[in-house]
N, C-alpha and C positions, 0 to 999 in steps of 0.2 A: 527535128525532135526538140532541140534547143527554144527554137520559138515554142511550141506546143508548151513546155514546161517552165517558160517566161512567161507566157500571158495564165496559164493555172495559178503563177503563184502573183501575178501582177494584180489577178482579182483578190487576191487573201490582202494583199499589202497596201495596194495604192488604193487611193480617193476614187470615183467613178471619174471627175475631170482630170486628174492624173493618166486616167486608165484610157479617156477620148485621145490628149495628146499623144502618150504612146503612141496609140491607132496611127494617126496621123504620121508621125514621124517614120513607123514603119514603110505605111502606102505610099511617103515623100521619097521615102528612099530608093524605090524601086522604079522611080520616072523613068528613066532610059531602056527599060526590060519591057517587050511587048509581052503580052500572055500568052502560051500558049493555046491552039485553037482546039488541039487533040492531043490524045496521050502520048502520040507519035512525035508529034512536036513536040512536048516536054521532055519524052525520053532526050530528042535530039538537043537541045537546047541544053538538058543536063551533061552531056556526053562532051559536048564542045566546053561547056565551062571546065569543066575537067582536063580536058587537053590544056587548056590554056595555062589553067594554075601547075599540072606539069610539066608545063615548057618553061614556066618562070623557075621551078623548082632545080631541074635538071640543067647544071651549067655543063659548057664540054668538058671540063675537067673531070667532073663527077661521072660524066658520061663515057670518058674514054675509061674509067675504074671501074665502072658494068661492066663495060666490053670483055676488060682485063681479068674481072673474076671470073666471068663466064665462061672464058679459055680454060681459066687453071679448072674450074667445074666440071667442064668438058673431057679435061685430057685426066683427071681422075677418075671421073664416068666410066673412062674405057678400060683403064689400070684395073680398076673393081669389076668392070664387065667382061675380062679375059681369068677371072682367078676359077680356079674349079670349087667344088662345092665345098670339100673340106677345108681349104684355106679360109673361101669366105665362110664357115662360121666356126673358126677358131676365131678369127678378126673378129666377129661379132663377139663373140663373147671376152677376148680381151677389153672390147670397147662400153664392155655393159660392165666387166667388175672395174674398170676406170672411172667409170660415171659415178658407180655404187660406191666406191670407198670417197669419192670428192664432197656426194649430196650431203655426208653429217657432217663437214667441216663448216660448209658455207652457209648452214641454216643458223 
């Protein structure tokens, strides 16, 4: 989307040989990337870059602090998933005039 709205406004801005080099440096940049030959290979191709850039992002530190919230996520699940119907929406509605009296403080 980025590119689509970089070369829109590259033609309002730049020179016509401004706007070749562009070109150029774009289609330079992409030397090491074969093209995909089907949508199927694009899909794929976009799937894998994605893993990738979320393996760099997810250290195990960060990883073992998923793990750990999704326990506590978990074992609240079930705390909520055991209350009968009246409890839960007394809690519901504690939890909605908690929200309602905070939203005109913080606006």
């Amino acid at each position: 989307m980025f590119k689509f709205i970089g070369k829109a406004l590259a033609g309002l801005v730049l020179t016509k040989d401004a706007q070749k080099a562009v070109g150029r440096i774009q289609i330079g940049s992409g030397a090491g990337k074969s093209k995909p030959k089907s949508p199927f290979e694009a899909r794929e191709q976009a799937i894998a870059g994605a893993q990738k850039d979320a393996q760099e992002l997810v250290t195990p530190d960060r990883a073992e602090l998923i793990r750990q919230a999704m326990k506590v996520r978990a074992a609240k699940q079930t705390i909520l998933a055991n209350l009968d119907d009246e409890t839960r929406s007394k809690l519901v509605a504690a939890a909605m005039k908690a929200l309602l009296k905070e939203s005109p403080d913080k606006e």
